[in-house]
Backbone bond lengths (Angstrom), bond angles and torsions (degrees), N, CA, C in turn:
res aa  C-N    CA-C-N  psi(-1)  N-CA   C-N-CA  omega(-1)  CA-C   N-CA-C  phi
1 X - - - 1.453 - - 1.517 108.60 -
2 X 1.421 114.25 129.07 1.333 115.66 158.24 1.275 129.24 -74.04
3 X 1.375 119.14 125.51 1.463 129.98 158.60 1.207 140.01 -148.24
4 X 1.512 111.50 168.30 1.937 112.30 -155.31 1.720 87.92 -121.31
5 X 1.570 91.79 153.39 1.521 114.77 -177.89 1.553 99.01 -137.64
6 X 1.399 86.82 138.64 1.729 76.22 -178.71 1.652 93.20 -115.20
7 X 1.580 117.87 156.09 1.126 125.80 -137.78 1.589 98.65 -140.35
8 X 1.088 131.02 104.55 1.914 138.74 -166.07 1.467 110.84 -121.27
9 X 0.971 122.45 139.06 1.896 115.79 169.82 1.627 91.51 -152.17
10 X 0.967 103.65 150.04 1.907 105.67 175.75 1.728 92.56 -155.61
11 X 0.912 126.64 9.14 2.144 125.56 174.99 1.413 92.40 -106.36
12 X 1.736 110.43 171.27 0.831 113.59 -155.08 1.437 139.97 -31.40
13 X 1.565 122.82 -77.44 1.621 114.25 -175.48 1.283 97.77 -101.09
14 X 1.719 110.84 95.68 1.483 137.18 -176.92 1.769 100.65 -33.67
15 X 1.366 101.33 -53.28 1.912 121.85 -151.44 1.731 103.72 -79.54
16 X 1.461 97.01 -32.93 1.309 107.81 -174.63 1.533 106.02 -64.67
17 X 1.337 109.07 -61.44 1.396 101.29 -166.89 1.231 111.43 -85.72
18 X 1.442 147.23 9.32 1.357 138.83 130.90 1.603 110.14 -50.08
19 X 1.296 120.20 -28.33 1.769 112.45 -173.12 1.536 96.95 -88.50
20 X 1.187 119.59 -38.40 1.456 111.30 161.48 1.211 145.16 -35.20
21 X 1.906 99.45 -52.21 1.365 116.85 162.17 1.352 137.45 -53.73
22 X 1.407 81.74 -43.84 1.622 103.54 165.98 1.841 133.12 -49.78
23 X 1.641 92.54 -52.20 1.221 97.45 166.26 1.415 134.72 -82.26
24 X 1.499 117.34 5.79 0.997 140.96 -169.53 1.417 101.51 -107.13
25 X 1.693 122.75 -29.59 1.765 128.19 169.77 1.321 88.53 -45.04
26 X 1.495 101.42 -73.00 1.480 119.03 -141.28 1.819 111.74 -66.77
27 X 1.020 105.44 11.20 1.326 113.31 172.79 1.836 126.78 -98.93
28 X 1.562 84.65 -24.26 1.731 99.60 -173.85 1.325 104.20 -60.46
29 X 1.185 107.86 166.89 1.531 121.08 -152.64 0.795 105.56 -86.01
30 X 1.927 155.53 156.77 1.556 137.33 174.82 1.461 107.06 57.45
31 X 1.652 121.97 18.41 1.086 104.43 -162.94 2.128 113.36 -132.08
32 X 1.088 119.98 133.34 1.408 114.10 175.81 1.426 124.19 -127.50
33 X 1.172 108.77 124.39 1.691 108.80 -175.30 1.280 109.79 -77.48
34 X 1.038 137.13 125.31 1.403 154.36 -170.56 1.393 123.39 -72.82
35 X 1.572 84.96 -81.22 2.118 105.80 -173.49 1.539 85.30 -144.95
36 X 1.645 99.05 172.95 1.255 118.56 164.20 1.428 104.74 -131.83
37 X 1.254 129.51 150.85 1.021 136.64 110.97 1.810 140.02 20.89
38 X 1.343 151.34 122.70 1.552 114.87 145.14 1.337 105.42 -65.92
39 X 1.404 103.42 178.10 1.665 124.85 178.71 1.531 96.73 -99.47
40 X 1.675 106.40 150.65 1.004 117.80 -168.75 1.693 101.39 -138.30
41 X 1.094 111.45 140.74 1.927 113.44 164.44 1.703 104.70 -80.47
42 X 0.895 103.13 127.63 1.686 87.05 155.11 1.607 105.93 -140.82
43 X 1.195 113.54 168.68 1.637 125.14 175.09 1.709 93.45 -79.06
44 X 1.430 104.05 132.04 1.296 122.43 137.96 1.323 156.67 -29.97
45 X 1.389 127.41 112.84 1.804 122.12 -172.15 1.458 104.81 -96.84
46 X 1.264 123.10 154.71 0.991 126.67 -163.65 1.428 146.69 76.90
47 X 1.444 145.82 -161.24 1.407 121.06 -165.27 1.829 109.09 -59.71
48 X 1.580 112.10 176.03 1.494 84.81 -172.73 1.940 104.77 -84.48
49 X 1.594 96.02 -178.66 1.660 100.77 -163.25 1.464 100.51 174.24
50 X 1.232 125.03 161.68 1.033 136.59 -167.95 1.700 98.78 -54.68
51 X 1.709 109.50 165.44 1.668 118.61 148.86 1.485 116.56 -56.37
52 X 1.148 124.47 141.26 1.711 133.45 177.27 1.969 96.50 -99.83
53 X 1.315 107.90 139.18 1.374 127.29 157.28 1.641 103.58 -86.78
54 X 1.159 114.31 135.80 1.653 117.47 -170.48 1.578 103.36 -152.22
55 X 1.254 120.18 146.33 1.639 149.77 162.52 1.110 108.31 -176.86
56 X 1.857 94.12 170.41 1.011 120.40 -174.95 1.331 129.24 -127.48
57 X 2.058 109.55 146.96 1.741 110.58 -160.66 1.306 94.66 -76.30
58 X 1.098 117.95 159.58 1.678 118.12 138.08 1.572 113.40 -116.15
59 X 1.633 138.22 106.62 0.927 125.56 -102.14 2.098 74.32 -152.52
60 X 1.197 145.23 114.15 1.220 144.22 173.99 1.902 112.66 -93.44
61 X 1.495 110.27 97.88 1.044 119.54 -159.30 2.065 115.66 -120.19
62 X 1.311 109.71 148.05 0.987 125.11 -165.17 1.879 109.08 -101.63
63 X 1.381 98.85 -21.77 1.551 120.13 -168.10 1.388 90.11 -81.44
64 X 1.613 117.16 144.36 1.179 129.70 149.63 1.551 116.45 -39.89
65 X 1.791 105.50 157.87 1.262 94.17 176.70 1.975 108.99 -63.96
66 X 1.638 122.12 -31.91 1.645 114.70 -158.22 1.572 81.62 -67.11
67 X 1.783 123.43 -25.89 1.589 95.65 -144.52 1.350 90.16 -81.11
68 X 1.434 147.26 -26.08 1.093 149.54 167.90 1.142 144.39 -45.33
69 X 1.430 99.85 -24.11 1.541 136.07 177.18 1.537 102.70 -77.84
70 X 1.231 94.24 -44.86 1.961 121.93 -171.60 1.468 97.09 -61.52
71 X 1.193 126.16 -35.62 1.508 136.23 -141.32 1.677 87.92 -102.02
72 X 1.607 98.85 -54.69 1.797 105.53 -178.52 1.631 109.39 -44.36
73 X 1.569 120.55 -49.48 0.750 121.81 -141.28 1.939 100.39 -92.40
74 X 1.248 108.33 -11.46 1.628 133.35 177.31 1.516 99.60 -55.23
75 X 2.020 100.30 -47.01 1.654 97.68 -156.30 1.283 118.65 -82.78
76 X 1.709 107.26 -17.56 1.622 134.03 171.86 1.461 88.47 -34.60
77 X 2.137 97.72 -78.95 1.272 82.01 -139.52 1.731 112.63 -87.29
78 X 1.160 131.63 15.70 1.627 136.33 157.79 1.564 111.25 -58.26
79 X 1.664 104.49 -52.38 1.627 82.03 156.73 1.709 138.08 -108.26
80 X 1.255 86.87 53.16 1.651 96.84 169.45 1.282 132.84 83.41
81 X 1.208 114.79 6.25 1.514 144.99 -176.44 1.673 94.94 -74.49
82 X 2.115 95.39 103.07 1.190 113.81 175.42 1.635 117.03 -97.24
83 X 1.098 153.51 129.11 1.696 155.33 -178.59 1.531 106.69 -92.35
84 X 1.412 110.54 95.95 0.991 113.28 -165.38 1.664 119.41 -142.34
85 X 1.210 110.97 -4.72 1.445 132.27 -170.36 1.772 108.25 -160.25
86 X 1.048 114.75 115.22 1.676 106.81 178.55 1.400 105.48 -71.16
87 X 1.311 119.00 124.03 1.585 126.00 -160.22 1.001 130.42 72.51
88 X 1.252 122.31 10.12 2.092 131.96 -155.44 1.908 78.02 -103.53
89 X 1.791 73.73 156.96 1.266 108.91 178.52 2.246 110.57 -42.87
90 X 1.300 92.87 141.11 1.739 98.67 -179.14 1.225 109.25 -115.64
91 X 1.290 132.17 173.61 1.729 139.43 146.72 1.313 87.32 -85.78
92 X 1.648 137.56 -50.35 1.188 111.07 -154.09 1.838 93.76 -170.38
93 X 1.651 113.80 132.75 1.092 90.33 174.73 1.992 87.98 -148.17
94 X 1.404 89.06 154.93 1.617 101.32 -173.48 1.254 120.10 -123.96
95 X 0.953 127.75 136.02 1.766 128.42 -152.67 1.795 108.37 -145.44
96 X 1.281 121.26 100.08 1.396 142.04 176.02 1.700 91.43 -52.97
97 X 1.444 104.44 93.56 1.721 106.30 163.75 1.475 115.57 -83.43
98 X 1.471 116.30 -53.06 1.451 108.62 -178.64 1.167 104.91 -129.40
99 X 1.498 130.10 147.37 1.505 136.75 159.35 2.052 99.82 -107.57
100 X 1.527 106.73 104.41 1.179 78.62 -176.29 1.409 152.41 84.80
101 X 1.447 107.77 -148.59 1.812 103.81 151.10 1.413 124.22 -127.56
102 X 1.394 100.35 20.11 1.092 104.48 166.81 1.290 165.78 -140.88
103 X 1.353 110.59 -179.68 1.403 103.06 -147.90 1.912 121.45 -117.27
104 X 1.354 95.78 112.42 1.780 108.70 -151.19 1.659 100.96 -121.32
105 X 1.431 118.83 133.45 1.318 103.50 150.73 1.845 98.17 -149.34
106 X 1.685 82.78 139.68 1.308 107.30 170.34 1.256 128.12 -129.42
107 X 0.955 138.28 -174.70 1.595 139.43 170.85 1.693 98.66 -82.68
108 X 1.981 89.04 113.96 1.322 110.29 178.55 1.903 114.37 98.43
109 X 1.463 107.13 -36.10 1.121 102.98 -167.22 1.996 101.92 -123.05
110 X 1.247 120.88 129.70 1.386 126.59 -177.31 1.323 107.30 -136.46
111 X 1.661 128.65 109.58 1.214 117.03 -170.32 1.903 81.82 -147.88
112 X 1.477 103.30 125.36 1.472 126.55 6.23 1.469 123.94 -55.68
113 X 1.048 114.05 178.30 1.674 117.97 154.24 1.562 100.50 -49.78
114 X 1.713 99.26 126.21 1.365 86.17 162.09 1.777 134.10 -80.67
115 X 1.240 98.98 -22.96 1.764 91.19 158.76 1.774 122.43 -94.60
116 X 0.950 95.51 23.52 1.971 98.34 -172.06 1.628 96.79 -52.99
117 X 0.917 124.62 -54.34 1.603 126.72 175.95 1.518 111.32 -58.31
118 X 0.778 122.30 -5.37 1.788 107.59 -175.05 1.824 94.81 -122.98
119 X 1.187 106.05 0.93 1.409 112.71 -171.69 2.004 116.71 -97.72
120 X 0.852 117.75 81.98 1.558 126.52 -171.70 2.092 97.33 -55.51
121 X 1.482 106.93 -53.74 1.453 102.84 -159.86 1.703 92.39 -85.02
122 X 1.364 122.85 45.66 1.379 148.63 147.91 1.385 129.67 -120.97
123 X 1.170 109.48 -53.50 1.726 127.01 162.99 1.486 101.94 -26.69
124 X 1.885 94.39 -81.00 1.655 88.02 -167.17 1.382 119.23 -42.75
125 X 1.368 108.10 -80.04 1.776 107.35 -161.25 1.586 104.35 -54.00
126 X 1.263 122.07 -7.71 1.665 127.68 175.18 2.007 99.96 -51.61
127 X 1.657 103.29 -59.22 0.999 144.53 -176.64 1.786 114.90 -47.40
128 X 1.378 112.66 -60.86 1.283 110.80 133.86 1.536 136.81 0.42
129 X 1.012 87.07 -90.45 2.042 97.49 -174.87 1.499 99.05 -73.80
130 X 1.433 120.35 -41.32 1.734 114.62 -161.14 1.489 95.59 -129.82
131 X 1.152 130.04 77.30 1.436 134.07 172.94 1.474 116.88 -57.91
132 X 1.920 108.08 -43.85 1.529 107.12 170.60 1.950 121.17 -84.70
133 X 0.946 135.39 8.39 1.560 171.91 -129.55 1.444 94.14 -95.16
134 X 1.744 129.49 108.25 1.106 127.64 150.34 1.163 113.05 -80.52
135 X 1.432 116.46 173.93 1.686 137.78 173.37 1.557 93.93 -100.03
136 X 1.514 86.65 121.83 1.902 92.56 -168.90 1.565 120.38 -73.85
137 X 1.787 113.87 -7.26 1.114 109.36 157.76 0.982 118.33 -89.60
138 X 1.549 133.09 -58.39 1.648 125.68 179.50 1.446 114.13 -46.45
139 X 1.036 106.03 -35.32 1.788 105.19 -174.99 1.316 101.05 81.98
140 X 1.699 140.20 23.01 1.343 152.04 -174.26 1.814 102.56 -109.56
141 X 1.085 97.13 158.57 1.495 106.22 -167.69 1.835 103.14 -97.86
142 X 0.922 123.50 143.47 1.624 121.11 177.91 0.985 128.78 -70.34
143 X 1.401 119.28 -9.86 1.613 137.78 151.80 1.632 108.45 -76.25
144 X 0.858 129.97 -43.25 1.329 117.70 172.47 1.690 101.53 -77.83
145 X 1.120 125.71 -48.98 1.635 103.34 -172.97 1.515 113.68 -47.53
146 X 1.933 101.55 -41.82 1.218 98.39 -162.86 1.949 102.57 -79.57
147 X 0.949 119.80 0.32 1.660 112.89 -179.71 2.111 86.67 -87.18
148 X 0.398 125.45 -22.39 1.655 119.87 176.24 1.872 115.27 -75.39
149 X 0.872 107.10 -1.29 1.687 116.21 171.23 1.503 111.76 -119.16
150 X 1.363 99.21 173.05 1.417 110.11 171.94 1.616 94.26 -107.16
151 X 1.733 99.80 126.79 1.340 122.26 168.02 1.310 133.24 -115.37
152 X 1.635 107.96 39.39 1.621 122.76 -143.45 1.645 82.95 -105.48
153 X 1.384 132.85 -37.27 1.761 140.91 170.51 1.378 111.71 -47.39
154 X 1.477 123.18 -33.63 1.796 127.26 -164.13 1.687 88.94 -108.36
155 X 1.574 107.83 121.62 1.196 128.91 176.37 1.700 117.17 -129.33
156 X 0.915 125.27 119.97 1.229 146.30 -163.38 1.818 97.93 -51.26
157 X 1.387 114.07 120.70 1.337 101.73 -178.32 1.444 127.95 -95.75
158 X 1.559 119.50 107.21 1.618 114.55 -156.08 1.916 112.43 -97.93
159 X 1.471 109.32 110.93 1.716 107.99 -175.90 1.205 98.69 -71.93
C-alpha cells in the first residue's frame, strides 16, 4: 500500500530532525521509503513559535493504516516529540495523510488527514510526489484544493 506522511519540525535543528525521521520511516518494519518531497519553510498555526521546515514521505507499506499510525507515533516519541500545547511548537511531528484510497475514520485514526485540505504547508510538498492526486473523499484534485488557500507562508527551502 501506498502512503504519505507529512513531516514538520520547527525546535531546534529544523533539517536535522526531518533527516532523522526519515531514516527512522525507512526502517519500520513492512516498511519502504519511497520519495521525498523538497523541504519547505512555512509560517506556523497556532500560538506564536518559530517557522516549521515541512515535507512529505511517500512511504510503500505493508502495516495497516492503525499499525502505521502506531509506528508514526513510535518515531515522535524517539525523537523527543513532547504533546504539550495543541499546535505549540514540536522537534518533530508526523501525520498519516493518505493510506492509499482510503477513506476510514475511527477513534484516534482519520485518514485522510482530516485537515489535509485546509492545509497549504501540506498541499505543496503533497503536490510534489502526486501533482495529478485527488483527495479520496472530496473527489477534488490537490491543485484545486490547494489554489483555494493562501500559499504565500510555504516557501520553497533553498541549501
Amino acid at each position: 500500500m501506498l502512503a504519505y506522511v507529512g513531516l514538520g519540525s520547527n525546535l531546534g535543528d529544523r533539517a536535522a530532525y526531518l533527516l532523522a525521521a526519515s531514516s527512522l520511516l525507512s526502517r519500520l518494519p513492512k516498511t519502504h521509503l519511497r520519495r521525498l518531497s523538497s523541504v519547505y519553510e512555512t509560517a506556523p498555526l497556532g500560538p506564536p513559535q518559530p517557522p516549521y521546515l515541512n515535507l512529505v514521505a511517500e512511504v510503500e507499506t505493508g502495516l495497516g493504516p492503525r499499525e502505521l499510525l502506531e509506528a508514526l507515533l513510535g518515531v515522535e516519541r524517539a525523537l523527543g516529540r513532547e504533546r504539550k500545547e495543541r499546535w505549540g511548537p514540536r522537534t518533530i511531528d508526523l501525520d498519516l495523510l493518505l493510506y492509499g484510497d482510503l477513506v476510514l475514520e475511527e477513534e484516534g485514526l482519520q485518514v485522510p488527514h482530516p485537515r489535509l485540505h485546509e492545509r497549504a504547508f501540506v498541499l505543496v510538498p503533497l503536490l510534489d510526489l502526486l501533482p495529478e492526486g485527488r483527495h479520496p473523499a472530496l473527489g477534488l484534485g490537490f491543485a484545486e484544493l490547494l489554489a483555494a488557500l493562501d500559499a504565500s507562508g510555504v516557501s520553497p527551502l533553498v541549501l
